[in-house]
C-alpha positions as CSV (number, residue, x, y, z in Angstrom):
1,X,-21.2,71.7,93.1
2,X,-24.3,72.7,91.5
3,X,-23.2,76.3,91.9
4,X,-20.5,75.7,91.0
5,X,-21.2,74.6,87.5
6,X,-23.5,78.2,87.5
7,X,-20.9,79.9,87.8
8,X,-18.6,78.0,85.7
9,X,-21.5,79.0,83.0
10,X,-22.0,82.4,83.9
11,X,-18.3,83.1,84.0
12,X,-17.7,81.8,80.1
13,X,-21.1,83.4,79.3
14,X,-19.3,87.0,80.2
15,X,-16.1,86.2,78.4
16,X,-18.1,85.3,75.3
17,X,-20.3,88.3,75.4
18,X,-17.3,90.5,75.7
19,X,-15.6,88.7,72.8
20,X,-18.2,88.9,71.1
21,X,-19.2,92.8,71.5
22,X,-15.9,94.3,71.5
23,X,-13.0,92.3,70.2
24,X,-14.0,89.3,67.4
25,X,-14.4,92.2,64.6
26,X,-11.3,93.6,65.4
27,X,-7.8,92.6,62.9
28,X,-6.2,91.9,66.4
29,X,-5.9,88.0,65.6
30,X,-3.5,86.8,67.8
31,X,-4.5,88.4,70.7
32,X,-8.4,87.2,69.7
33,X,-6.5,83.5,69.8
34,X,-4.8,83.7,73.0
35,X,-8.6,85.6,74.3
36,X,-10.4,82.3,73.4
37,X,-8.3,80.0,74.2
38,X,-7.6,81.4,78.1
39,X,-11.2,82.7,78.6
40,X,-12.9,79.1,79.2
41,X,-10.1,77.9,81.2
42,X,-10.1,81.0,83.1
43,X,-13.9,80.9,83.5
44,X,-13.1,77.1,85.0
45,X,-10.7,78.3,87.7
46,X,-12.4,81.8,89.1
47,X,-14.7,80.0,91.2
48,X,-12.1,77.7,93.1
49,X,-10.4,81.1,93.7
50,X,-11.1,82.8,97.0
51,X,-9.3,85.8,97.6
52,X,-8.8,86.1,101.6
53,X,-8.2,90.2,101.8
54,X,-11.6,90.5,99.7
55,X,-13.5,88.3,102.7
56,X,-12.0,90.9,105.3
57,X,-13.1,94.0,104.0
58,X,-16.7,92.7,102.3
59,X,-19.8,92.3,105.0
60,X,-19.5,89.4,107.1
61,X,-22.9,88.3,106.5
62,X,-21.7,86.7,103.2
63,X,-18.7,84.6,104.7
64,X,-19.8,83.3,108.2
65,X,-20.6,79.7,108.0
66,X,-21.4,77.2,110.5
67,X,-21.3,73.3,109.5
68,X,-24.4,72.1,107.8
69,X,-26.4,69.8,109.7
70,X,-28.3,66.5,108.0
71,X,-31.2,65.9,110.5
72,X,-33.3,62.6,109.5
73,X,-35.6,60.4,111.9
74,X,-33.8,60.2,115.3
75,X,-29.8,60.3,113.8
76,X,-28.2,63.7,113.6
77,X,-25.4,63.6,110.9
78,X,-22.7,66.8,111.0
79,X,-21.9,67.3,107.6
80,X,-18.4,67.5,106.5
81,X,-17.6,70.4,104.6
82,X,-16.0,68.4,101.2
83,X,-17.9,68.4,98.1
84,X,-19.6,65.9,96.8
85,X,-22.0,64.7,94.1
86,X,-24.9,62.2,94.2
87,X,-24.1,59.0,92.5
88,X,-26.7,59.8,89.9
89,X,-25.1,62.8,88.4
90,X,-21.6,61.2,88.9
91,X,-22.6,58.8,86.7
92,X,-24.4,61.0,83.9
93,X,-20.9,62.6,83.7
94,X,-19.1,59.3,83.7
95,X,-21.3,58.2,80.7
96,X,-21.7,61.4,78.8
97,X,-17.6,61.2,78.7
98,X,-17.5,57.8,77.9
99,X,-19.5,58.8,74.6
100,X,-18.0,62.1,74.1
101,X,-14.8,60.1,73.7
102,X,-16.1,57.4,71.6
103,X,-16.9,60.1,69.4
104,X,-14.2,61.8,69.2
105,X,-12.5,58.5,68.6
106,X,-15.0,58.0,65.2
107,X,-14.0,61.2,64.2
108,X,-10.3,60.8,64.1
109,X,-11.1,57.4,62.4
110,X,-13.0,59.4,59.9
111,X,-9.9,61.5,59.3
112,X,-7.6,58.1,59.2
113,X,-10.1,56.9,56.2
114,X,-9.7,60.0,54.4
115,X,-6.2,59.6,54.5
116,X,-6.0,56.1,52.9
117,X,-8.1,56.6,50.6
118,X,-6.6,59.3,48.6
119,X,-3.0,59.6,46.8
120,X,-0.4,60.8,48.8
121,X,1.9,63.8,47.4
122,X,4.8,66.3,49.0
123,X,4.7,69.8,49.4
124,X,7.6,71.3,50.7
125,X,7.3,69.0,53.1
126,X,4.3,69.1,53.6
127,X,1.9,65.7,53.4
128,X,-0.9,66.4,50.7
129,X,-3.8,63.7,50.2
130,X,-5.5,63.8,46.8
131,X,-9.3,63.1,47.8
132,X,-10.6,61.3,44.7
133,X,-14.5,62.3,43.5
134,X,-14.4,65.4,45.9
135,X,-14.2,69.2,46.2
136,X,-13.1,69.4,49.6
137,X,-10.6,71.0,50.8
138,X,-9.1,71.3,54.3
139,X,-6.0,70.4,56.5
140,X,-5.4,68.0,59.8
141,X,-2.2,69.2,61.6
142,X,1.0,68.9,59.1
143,X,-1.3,67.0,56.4
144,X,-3.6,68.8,53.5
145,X,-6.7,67.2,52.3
146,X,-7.6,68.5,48.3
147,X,-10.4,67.6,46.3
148,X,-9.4,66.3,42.6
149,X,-12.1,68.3,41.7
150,X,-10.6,71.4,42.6
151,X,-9.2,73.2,39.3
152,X,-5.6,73.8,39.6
153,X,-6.3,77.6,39.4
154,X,-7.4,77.3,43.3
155,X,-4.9,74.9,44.8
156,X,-1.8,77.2,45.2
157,X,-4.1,79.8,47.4
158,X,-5.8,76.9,49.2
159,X,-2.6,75.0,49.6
160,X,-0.6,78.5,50.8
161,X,-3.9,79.1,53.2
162,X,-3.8,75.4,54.7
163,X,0.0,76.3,55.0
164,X,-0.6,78.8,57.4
165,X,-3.2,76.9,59.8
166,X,-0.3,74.2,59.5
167,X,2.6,76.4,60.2
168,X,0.8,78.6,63.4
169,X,-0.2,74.7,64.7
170,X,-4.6,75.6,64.6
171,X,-5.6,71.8,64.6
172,X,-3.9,71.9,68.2
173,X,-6.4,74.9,69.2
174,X,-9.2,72.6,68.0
175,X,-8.5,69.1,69.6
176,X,-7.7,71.5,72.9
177,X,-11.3,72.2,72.5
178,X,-12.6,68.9,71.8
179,X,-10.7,67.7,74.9
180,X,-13.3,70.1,76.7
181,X,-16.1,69.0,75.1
182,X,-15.2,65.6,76.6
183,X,-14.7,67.1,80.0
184,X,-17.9,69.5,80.3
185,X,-19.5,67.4,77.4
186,X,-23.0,69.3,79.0
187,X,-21.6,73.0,78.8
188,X,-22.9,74.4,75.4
189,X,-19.8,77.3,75.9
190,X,-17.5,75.0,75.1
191,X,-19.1,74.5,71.6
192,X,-19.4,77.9,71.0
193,X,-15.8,78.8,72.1
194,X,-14.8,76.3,69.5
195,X,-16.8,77.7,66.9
196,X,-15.3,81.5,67.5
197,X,-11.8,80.4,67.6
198,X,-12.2,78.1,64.0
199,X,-14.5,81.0,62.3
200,X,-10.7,83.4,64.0
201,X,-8.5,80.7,62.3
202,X,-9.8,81.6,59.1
203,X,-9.2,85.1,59.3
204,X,-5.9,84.6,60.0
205,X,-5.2,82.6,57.4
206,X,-6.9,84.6,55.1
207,X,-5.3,87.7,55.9
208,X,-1.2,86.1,55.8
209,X,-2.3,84.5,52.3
210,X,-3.3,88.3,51.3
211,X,-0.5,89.8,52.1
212,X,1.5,87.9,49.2
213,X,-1.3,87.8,46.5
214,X,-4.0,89.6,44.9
215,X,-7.0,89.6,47.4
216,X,-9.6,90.3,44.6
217,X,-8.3,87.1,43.0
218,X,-8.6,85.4,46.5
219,X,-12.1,86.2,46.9
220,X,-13.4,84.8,43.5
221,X,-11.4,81.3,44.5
222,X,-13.6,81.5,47.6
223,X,-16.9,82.5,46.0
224,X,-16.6,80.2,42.8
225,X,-15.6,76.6,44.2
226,X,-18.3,74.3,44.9
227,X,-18.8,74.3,48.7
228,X,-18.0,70.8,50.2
229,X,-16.8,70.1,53.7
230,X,-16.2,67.6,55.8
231,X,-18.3,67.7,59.3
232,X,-15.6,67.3,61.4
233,X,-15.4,69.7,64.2
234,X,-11.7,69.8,65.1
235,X,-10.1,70.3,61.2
236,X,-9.4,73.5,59.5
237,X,-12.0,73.6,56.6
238,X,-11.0,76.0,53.5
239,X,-14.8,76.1,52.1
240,X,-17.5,76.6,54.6
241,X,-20.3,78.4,53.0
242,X,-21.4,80.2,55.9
243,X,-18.1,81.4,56.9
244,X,-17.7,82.7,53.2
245,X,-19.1,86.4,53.6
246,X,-17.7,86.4,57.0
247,X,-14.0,85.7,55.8
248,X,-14.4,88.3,52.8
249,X,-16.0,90.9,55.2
250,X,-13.0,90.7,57.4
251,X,-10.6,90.8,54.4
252,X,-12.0,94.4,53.0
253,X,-11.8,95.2,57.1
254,X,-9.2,98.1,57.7
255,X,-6.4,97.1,59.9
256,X,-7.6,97.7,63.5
257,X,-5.9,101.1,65.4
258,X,-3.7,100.2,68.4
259,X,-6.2,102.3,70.8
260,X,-8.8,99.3,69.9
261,X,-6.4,97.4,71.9
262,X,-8.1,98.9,75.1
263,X,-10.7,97.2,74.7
264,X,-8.5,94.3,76.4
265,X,-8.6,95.6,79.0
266,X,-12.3,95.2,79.6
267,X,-11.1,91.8,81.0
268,X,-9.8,93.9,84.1
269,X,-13.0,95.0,85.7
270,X,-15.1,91.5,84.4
271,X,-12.4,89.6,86.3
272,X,-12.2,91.7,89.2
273,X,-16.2,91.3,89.7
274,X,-15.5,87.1,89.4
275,X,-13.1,87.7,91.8
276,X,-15.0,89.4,94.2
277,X,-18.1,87.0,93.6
278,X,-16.4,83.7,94.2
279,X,-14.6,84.6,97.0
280,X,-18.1,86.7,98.7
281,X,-19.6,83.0,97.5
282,X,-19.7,80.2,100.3
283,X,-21.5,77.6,97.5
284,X,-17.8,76.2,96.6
285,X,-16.9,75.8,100.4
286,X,-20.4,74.0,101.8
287,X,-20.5,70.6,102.3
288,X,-22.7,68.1,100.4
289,X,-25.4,66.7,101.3
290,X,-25.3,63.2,102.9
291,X,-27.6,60.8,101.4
292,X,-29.8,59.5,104.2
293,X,-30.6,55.4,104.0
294,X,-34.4,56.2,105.5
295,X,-37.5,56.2,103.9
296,X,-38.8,59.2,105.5
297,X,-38.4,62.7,104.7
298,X,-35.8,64.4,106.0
299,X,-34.8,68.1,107.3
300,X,-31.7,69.7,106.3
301,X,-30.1,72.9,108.4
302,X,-28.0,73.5,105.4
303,X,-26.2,76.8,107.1
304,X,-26.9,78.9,110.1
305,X,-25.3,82.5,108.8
306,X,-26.0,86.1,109.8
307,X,-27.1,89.2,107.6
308,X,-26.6,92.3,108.6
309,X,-28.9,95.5,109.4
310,X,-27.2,99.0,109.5
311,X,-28.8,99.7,113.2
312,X,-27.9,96.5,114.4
313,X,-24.4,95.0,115.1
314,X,-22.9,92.7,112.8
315,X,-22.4,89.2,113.7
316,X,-18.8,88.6,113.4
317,X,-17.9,91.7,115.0
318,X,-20.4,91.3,117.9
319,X,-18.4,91.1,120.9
320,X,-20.9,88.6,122.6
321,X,-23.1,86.4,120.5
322,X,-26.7,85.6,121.6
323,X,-26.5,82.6,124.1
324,X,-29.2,79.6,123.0
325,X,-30.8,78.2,126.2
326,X,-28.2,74.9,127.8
327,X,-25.1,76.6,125.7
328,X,-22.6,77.2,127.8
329,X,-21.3,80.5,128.5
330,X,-17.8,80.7,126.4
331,X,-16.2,82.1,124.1
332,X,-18.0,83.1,120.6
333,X,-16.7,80.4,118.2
334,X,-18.1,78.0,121.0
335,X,-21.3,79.5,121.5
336,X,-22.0,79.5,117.7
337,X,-21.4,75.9,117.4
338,X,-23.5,75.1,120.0
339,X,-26.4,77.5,118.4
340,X,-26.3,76.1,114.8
341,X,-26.7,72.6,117.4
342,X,-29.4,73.4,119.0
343,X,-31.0,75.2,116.1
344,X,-31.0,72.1,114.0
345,X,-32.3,69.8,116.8
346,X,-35.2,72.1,117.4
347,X,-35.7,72.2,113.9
348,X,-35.6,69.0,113.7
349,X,-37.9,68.0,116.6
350,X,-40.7,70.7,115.8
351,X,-40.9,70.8,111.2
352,X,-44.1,68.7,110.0
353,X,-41.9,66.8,107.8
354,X,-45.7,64.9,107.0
355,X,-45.6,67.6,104.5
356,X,-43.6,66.0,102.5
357,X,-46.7,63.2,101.8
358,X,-49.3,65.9,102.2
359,X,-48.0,68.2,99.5
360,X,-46.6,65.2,97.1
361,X,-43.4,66.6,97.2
362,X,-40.4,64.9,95.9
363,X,-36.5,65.5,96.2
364,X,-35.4,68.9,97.3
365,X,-37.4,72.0,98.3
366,X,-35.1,75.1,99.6
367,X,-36.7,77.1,102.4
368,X,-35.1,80.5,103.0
369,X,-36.0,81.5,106.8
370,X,-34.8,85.1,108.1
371,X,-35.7,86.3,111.7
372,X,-34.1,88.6,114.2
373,X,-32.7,87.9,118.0
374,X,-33.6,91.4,119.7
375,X,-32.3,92.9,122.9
376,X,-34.6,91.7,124.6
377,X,-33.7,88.2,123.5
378,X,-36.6,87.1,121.4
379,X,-37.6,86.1,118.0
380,X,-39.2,88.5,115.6
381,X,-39.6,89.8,112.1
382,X,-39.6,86.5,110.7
383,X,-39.7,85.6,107.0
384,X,-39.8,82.8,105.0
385,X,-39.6,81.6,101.4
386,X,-39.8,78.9,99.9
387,X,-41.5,77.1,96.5
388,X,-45.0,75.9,98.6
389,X,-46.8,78.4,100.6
390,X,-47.2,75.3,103.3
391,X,-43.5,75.2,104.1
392,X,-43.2,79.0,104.3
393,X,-45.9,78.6,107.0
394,X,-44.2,75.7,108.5
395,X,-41.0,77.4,108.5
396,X,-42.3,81.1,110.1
397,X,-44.3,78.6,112.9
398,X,-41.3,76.4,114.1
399,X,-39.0,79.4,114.1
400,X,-41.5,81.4,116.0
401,X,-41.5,78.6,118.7
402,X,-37.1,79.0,119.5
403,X,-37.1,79.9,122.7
404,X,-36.6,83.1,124.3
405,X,-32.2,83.6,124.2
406,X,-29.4,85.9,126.1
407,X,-28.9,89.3,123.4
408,X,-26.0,90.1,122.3
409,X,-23.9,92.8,123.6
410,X,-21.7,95.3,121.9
411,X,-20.0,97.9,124.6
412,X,-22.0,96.5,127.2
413,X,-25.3,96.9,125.6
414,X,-27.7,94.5,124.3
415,X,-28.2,94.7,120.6
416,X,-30.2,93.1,118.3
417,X,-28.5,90.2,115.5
418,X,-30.3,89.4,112.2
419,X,-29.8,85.5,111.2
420,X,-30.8,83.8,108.2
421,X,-31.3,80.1,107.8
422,X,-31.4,78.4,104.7
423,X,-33.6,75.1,105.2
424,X,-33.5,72.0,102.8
425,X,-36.8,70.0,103.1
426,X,-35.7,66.5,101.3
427,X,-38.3,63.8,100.5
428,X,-36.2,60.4,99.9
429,X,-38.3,57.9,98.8
């Protein structure tokens, strides 16, 4: 799940950049709209997608997966392979909604105060709240908040630019947002997103009130009001000082050419490479880690996978696997089973796990192991990594001790298969 929410945060991360390098000073409004409204959504899906034709023609090394194995004491857990969290982060989220919503809650309560407090007038229709004592100016789905201290020189541009954040339905963009930040209330993209697609809702409000009046006029109502806003994330604000230079910048902005739409379709390629990430990506299809009731550390087989050499065969294509010692000989998918077994009891049997005490480790340390099965059946060129030089030791040692094992064959011959073997060394305490 963890890598998951990486790539969750990676994804909107690219989206934003390209938003931000190619497209937000572009005149192409609507289109910049429906860009920030269906990149962070999008960015939420792509890693659930996995693309099945993209598995079959990309190296096997990155899709084979055996079932994790949770070794701890004497009990031997097989891990199933749906996703799960550990209570403590489960909770964190639980309570960071909890307060994300109470918040949002004060905030419409906020808006429900402004409302009653000032005197209500009709516009066409349209609900307009007189603010009394106050400069600000803004507007809350089909209702328009206005200073009295706004001279009455301003209102008709404010009230015609409110009109249009009313009319194209912007506070619905903006409480869409805010129903994110309550979801993935930890996901800083989700701010920013927000922040783009107000700073866009300006613009184009801006530029349909300057289509019917005179834009130099325009700007000095935006330059010579007193700046006062509300802090209130999910309304449409008419004065916002530092959106000011921004708003008139885009106004004296020449109407974008129609080739500067191509830059749309930049979204082709960045999607393509999610695509093929995700589905090369076995993080969204592992299985979780079961939490283990003992005191002692414990040793995790988290996968048993293969990686593959250009002179050597790859694994999933092998037409005999390497046989482990007391496997039966069978067919492939039984003989791997039986491997990533064995494996993980040897592993289990023969890793220090004292280390854990000796080294004053706590929770989690990752230990990536990578050795070879030659033709002649035995284990070399074996590598480890991990954060402690003393695990990397312990890993290379206890690896170097699998027995001696039955080469694969390809044609007939014997042929050598590279394996890699992610290890999680957990200290529950």
């Amino acid at each position: 799940m963890i890598h998951t929410l990486f790539q969750i945060l990676v994804f909107q991360i690219l989206f934003l950049a390209i938003y931000d390098l190619f497209l937000k000073k572009e005149t192409f409004f609507n289109l910049n709209r429906a860009y920030l409204l269906f990149a962070p959504v999008l960015g939420c899906v792509l890693p659930f997608i996995s693309l099945g034709f993209i598995q079959q023609n990309i190296p096997q090394q990155y899709v084979f997966q055996l079932p994790a194995v949770v070794i701890g004491n004497n009990e031997e857990t097989i891990v199933t392979t749906s996703s799960s969290w550990p209570p403590t982060l489960l909770q964190i989220w639980i309570v960071g909604i909890l307060f994300s919503t109470i918040f949002l809650l004060w905030k419409l309560y906020k808006i429900a105060k402004l409302k009653s407090s000032g005197a209500v007038e009709k516009v066409h229709g349209i609900q307009l709240i007189i603010l009394p004592r106050s400069e600000a100016a803004f507007s809350f789905f089909n209702t328009i908040f206005l200073g009295e201290n706004i001279s009455e020189a301003s209102r008709a541009s404010i009230i015609a630019h409110e009109k249009v954040h009313i009319k194209q339905k912007h506070s619905l963009d903006l409480l869409f947002f805010e129903v994110l930040r309550i979801l993935f209330w930890f996901n800083p993209m989700v701010y920013l997103f927000q922040r783009r697609i107000a700073t866009l809702h300006e613009y184009i409000a801006d530029a349909e009130v300057a289509k019917t009046n005179d834009k130099k006029q325009y700007y000095q109502n935006l330059l010579s009001e007193v700046f006062q806003t509300e802090n209130i994330s999910f309304i449409n604000t008419f004065f916002n000082q530092s959106l000011i230079k921004k708003r008139i910048i885009m106004l004296q902005k020449s109407k974008s050419t129609k080739t500067a739409r191509l830059k749309y379709f930049l979204l082709v390629p960045a999607i393509c490479g999610m695509l093929i990430y995700s589905s090369c990506s076995d993080e969204t299809k592992k299985g979780g880690f079961e939490k283990s009731n003992q005191t002692a550390p414990i040793v995790v087989i988290d996968t048993l996978q293969t990686a593959e050499r250009i002179t050597d065969v790859p694994f999933s294509a092998i037409e005999r696997v390497p046989v482990f010692p007391g496997c039966p000989k069978a067919d492939n998918e039984t003989m791997k089973l039986c491997m990533s077994q064995k494996i993980a009891e040897f592993v289990n049997s023969n890793f220090n796990i004292g280390l854990g005490k000796e080294l004053n480790l706590k929770g989690r340390q990752r230990i990536a192991v990578q050795f070879k099965i030659d033709k002649t059946g035995r284990i070399t060129d074996v590598r480890a990594r991990a954060p402690k030089p003393e695990l990397e030791a312990e890993a290379v040692r206890v690896v170097k001790l699998l027995p001696q094992m039955q080469p694969g064959e390809q044609k007939g011959e014997k042929v050598g298969v590279l394996y890699s073997l992610p290890i999680v060394f957990e200290v529950v305490e």
